[in-house]
Backbone as JSON, one array per atom type, in Angstrom:
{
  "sequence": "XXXXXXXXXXXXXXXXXXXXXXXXXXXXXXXXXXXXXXXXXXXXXXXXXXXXXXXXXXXXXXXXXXXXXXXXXXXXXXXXXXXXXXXXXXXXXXXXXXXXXXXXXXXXXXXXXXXXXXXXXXXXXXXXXXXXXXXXXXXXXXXXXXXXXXXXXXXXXXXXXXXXXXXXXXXXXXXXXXXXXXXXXX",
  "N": [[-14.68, 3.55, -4.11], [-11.7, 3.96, -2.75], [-10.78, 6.75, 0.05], [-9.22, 8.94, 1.73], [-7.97, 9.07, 4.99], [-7.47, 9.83, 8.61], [-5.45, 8.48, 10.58], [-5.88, 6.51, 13.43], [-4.73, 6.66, 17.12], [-2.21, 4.41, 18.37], [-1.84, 4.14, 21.22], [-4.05, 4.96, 22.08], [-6.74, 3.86, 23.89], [-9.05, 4.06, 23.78], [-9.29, 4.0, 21.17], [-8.19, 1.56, 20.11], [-8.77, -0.89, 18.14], [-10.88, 0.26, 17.02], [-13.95, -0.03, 14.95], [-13.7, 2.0, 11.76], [-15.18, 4.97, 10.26], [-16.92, 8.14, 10.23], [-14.92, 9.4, 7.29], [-13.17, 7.14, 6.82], [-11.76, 4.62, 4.55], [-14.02, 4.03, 2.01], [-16.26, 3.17, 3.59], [-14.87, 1.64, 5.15], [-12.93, 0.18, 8.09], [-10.52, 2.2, 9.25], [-8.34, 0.85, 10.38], [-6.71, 0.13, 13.56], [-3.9, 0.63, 14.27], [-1.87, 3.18, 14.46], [-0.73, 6.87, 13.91], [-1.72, 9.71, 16.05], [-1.0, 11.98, 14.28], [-2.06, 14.7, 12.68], [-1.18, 15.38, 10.09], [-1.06, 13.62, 8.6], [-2.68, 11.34, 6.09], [-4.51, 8.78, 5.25], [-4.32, 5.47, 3.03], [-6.28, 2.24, 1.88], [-6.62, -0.02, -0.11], [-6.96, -2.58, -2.05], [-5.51, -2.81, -5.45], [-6.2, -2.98, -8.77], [-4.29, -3.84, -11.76], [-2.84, -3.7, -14.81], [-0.34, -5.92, -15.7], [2.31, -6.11, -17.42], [2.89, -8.19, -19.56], [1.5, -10.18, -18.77], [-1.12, -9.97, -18.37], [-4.36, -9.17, -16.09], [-4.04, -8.45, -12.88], [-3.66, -7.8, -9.03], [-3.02, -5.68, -5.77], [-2.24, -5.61, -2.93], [-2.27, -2.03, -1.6], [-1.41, 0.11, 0.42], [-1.29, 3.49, 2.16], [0.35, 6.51, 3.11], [-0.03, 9.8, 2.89], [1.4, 12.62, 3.19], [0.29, 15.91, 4.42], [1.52, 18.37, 4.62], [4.14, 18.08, 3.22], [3.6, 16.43, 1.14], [4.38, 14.06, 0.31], [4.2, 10.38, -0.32], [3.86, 7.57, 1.05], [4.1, 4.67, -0.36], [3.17, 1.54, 0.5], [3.18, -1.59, -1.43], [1.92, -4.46, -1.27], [2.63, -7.6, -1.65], [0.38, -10.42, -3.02], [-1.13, -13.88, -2.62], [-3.39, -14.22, -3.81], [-2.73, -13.23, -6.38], [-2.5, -14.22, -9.71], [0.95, -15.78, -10.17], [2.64, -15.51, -12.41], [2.51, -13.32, -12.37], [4.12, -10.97, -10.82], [4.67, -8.47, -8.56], [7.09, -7.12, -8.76], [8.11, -7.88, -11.01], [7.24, -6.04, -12.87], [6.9, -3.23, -11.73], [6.51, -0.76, -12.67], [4.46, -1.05, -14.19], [2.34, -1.31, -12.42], [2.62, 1.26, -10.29], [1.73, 3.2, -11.88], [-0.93, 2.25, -11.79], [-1.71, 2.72, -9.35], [-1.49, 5.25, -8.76], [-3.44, 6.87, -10.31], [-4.72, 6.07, -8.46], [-4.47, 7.45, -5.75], [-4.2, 9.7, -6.67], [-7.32, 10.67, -6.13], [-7.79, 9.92, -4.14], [-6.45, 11.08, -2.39], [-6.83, 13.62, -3.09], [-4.68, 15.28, -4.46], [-2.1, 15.53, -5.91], [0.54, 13.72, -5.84], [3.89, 15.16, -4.47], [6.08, 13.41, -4.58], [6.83, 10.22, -4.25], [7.32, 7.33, -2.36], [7.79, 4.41, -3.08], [7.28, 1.4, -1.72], [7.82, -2.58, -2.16], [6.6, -5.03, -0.56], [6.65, -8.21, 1.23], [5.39, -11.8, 2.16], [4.4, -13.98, 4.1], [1.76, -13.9, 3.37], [1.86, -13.78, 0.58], [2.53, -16.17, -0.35], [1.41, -18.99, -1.84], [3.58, -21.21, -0.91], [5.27, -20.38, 1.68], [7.76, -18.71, 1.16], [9.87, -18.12, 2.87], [10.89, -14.7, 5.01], [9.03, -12.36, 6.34], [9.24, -9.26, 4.26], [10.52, -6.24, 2.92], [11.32, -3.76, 0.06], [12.76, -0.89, -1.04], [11.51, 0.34, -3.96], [12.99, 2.31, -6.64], [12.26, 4.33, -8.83], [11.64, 5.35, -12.47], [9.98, 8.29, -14.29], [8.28, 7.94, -17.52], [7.3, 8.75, -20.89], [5.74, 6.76, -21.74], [5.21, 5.63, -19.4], [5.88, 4.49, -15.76], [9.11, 3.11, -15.27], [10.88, 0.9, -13.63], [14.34, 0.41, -13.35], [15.91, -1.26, -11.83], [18.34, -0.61, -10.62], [19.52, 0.78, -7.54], [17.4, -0.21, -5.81], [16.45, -1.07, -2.09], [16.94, -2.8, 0.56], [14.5, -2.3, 3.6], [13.8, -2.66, 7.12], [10.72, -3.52, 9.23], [10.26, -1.87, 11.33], [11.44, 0.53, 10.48], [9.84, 1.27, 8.04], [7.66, 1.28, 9.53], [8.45, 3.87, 10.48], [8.52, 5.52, 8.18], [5.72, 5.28, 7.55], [5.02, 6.28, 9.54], [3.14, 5.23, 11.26], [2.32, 2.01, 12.72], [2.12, -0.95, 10.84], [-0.29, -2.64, 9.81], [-1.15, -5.95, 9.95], [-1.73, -8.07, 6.83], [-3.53, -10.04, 6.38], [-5.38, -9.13, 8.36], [-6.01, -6.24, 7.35], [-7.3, -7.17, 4.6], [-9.26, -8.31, 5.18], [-11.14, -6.39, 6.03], [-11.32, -5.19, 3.49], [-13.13, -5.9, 0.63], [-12.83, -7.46, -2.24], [-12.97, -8.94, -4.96], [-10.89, -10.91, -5.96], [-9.74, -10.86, -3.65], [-11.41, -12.53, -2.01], [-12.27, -15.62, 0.19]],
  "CA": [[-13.25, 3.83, -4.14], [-11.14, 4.51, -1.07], [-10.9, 7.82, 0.72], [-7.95, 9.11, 2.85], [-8.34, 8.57, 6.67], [-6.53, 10.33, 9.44], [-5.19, 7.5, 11.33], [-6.29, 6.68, 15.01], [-3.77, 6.46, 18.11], [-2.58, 2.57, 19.17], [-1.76, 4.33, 22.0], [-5.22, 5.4, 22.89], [-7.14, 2.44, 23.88], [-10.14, 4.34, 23.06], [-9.56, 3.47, 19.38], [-8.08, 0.22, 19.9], [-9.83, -2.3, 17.8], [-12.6, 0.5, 16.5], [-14.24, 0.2, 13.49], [-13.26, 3.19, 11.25], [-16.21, 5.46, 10.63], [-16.82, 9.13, 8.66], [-13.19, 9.4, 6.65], [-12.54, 5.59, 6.33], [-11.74, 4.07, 3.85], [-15.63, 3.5, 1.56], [-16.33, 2.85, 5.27], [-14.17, 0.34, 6.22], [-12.08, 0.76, 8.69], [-8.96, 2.8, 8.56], [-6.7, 0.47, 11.24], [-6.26, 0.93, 14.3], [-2.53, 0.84, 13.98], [-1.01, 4.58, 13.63], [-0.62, 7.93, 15.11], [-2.51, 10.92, 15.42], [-0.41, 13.43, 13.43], [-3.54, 15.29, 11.41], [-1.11, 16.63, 8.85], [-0.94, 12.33, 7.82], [-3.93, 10.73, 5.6], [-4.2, 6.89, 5.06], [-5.62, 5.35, 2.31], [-5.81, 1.32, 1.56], [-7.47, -0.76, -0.91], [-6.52, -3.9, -3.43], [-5.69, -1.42, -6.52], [-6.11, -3.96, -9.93], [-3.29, -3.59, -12.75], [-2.32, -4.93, -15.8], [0.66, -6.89, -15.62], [2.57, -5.82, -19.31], [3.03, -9.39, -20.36], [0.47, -11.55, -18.23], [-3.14, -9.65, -18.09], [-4.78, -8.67, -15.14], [-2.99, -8.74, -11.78], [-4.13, -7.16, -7.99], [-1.92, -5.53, -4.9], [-2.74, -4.23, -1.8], [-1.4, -1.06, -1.07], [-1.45, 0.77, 1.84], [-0.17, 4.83, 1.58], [-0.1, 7.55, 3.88], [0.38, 11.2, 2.34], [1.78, 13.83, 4.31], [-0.46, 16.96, 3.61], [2.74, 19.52, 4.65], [5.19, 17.99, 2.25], [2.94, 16.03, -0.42], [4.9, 13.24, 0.05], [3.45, 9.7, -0.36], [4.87, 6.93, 1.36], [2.83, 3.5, -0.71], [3.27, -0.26, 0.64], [2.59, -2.49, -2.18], [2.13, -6.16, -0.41], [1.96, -9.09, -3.21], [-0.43, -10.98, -2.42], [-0.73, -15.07, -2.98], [-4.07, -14.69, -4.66], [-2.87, -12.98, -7.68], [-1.21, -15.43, -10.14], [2.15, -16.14, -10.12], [3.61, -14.7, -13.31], [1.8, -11.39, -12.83], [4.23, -10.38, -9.89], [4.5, -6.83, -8.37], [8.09, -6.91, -8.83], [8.1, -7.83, -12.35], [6.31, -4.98, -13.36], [6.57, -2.62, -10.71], [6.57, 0.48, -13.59], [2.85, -0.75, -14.31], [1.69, -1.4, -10.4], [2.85, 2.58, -10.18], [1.19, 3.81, -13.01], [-2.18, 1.74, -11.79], [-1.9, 3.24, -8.03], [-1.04, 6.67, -8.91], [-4.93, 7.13, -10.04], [-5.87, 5.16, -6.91], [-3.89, 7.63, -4.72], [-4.73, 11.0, -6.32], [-8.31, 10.44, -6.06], [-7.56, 9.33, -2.76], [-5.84, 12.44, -1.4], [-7.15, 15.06, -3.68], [-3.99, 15.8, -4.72], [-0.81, 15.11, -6.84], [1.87, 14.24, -4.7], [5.1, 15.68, -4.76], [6.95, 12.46, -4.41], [6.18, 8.57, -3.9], [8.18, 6.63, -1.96], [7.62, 3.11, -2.9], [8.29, -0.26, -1.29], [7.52, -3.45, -2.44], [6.44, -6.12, 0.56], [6.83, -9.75, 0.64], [5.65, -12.54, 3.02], [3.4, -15.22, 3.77], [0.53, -13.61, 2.58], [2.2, -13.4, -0.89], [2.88, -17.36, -1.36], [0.86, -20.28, -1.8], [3.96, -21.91, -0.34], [6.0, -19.48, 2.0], [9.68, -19.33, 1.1], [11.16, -16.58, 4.12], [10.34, -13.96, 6.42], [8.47, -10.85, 5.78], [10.49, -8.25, 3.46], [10.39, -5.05, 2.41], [11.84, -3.28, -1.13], [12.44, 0.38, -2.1], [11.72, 0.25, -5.29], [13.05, 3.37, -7.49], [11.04, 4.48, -10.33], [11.84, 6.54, -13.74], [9.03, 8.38, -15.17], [8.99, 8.24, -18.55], [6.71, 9.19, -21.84], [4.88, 5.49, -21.84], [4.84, 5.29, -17.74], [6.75, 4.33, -15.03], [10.04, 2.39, -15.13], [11.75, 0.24, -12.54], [15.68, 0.16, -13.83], [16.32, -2.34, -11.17], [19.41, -0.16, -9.56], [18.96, 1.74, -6.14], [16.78, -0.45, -4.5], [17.25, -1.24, -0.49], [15.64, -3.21, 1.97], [14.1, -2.19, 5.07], [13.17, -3.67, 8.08], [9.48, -3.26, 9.59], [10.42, -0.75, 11.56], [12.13, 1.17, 9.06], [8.77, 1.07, 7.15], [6.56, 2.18, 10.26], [8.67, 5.03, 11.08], [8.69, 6.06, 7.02], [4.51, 5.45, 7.67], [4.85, 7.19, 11.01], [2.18, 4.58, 11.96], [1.77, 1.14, 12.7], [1.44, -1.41, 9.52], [-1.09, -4.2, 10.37], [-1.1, -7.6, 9.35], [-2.35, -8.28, 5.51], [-4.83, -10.57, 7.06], [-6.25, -8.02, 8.97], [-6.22, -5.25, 6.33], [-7.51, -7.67, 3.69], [-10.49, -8.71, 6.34], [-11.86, -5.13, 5.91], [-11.65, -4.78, 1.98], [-14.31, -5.97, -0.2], [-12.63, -7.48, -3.88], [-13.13, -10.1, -5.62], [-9.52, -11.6, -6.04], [-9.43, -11.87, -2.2], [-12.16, -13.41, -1.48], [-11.62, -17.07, 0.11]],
  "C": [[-12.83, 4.32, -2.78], [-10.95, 6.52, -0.89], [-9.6, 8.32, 1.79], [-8.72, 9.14, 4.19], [-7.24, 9.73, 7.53], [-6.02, 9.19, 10.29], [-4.96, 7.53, 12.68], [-4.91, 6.06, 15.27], [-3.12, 5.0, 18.49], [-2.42, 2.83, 20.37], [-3.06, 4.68, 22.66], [-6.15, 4.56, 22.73], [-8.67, 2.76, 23.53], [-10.61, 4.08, 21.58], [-8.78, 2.48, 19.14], [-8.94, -0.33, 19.18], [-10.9, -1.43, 17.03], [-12.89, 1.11, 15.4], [-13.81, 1.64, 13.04], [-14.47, 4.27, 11.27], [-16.27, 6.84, 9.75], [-14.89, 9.22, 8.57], [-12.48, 8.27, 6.46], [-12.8, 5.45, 5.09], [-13.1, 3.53, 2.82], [-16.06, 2.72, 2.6], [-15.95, 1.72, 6.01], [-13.29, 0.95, 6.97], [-10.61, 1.05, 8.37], [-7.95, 1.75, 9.29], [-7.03, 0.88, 12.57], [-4.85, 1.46, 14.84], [-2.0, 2.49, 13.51], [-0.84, 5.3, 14.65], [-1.33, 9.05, 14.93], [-2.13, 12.47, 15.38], [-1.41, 13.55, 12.26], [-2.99, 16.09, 10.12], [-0.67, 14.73, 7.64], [-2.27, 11.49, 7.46], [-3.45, 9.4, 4.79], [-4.97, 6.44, 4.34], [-4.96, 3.74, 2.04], [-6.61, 0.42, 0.76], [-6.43, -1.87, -1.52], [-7.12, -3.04, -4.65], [-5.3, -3.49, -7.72], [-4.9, -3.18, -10.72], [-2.98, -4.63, -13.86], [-0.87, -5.04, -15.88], [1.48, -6.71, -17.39], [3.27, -6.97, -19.94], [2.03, -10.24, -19.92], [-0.76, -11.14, -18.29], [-2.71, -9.14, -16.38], [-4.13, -9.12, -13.79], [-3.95, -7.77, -10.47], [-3.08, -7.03, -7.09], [-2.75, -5.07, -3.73], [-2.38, -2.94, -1.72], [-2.55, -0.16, -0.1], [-0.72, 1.99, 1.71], [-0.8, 5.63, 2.73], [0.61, 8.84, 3.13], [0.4, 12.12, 4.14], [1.41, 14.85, 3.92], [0.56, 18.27, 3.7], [3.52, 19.64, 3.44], [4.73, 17.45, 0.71], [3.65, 14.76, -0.64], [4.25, 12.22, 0.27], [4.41, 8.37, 0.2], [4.2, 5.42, 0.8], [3.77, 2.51, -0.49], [2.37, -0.93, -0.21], [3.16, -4.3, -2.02], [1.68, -6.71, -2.14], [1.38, -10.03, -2.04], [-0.96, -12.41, -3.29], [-2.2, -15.2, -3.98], [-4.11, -14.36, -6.31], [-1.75, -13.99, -8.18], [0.39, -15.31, -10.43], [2.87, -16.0, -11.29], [2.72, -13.44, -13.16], [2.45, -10.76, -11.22], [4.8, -9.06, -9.4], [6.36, -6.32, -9.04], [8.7, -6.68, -10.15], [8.17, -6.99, -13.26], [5.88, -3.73, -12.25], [6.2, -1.17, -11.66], [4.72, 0.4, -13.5], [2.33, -0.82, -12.93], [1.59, 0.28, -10.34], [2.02, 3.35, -11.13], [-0.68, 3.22, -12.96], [-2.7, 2.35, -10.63], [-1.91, 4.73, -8.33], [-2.26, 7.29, -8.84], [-5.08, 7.12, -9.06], [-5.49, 6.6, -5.84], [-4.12, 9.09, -5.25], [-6.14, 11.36, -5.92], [-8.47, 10.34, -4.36], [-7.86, 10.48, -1.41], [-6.07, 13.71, -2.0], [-6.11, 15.34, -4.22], [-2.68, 15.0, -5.6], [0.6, 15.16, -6.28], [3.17, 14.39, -5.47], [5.92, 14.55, -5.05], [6.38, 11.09, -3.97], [7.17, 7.6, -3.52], [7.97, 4.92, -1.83], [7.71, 1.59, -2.2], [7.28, -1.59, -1.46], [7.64, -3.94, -1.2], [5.94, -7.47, 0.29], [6.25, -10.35, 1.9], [4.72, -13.75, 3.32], [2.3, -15.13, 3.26], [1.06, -13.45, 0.72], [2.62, -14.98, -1.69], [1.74, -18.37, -1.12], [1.83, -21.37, -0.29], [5.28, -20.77, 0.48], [7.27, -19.12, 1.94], [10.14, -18.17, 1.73], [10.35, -15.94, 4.88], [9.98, -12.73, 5.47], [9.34, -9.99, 5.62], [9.93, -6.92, 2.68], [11.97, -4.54, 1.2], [11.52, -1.99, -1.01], [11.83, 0.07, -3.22], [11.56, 1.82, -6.31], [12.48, 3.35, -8.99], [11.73, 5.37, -11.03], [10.49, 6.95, -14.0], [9.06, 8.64, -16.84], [7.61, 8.41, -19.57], [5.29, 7.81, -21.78], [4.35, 4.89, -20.17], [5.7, 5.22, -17.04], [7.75, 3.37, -14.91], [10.89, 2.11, -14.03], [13.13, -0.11, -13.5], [16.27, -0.68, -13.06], [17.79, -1.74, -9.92], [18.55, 0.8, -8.45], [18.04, 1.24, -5.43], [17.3, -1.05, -3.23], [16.1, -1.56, -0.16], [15.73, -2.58, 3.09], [13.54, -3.21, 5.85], [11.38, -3.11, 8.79], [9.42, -2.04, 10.58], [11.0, 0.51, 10.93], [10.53, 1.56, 8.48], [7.74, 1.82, 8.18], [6.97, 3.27, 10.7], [8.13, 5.85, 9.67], [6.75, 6.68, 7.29], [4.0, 6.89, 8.61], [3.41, 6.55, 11.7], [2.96, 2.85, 11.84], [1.5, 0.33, 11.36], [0.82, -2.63, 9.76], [-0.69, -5.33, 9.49], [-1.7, -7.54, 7.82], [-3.6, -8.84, 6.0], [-5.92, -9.54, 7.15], [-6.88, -6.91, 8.07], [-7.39, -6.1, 5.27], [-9.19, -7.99, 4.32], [-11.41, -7.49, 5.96], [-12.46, -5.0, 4.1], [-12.56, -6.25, 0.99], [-14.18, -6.41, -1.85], [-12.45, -8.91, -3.81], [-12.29, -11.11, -5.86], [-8.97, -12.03, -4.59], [-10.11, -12.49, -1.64], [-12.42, -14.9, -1.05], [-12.55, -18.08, -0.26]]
}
């Protein structure tokens, strides 16, 4: 299972490019994409979920907790190898309710807040239809789990998204290159 990370400099060419190492990720590397504010821990895996009409489903996500505030900021990329009625969007209540484990475990802790966003882009189609996109997506919690009501969400742009990170968000490719599951395997 993954592990929170502190996330290395891109500015410091010393950790350009280098493997991750103790505090990565079940020792893959954390990225070298970020910044090194030590009060921010990075955690990224392909979290499984069930899909509450289709079965089994997979996401990436990508989260950095802020250990000051407790706040969680999770990128959940869809990704083209899970099938095509089981998508994140669909069912974003269960995706949330499958990560949540993934992410206290993660960070030790129970964050205060989770700031979601759904991400879209060529890594998410067979056949690519647009440009890479980003979703809020607002959540209810409720007695049976987490509910997406469909109002209040907003797109961002990629910068938008790496300031929210306060790092760097690599490529899917790249990320996906590191992790180790069975649904991405080519």
């Amino acid at each position: 299972m993954s592990t929170p990370t502190t996330p290395n400099s891109p500015t410091d060419p010393s950790n350009h490019g280098n493997p991750g190492g103790p505090g990565s990720p079940s020792g893959r590397p954390g990225g070298s994409e970020g910044s090194t504010n030590p009060t921010l821990r990075y955690f990224e895996d392909v979290v499984d979920w069930r899909h509450r009409r289709a079965g089994r489903a997979h996401t990436l996500v990508r989260a950095v907790h802020s250990t000051t505030t407790g706040r969680v900021v999770a990128v959940v990329s869809e990704l083209a190898s899970n099938p095509d009625d089981r998508g994140v969007t669909d069912d974003f209540g269960s995706v949330a309710d499958a990560v949540l484990p993934a992410l206290r475990r993660a960070f030790g802790a129970e964050p205060v807040e989770v700031f979601w966003i759904a991400h879209f882009g060529a890594f998410s189609y067979h056949d690519p239809t647009g440009p890479e996109s980003f979703t809020q997506i607002l959540l209810t919690a409720g007695p049976n789990g987490h509910v997406d009501d469909l109002t209040g969400d907003r797109t961002f742009t990629v910068r938008d998204v790496e300031e929210l990170l306060g790092r760097a968000l690599e490529p899917v490719d790249r990320v996906l290159a590191r992790i180790d599951h069975e649904a991405t395997r080519g």
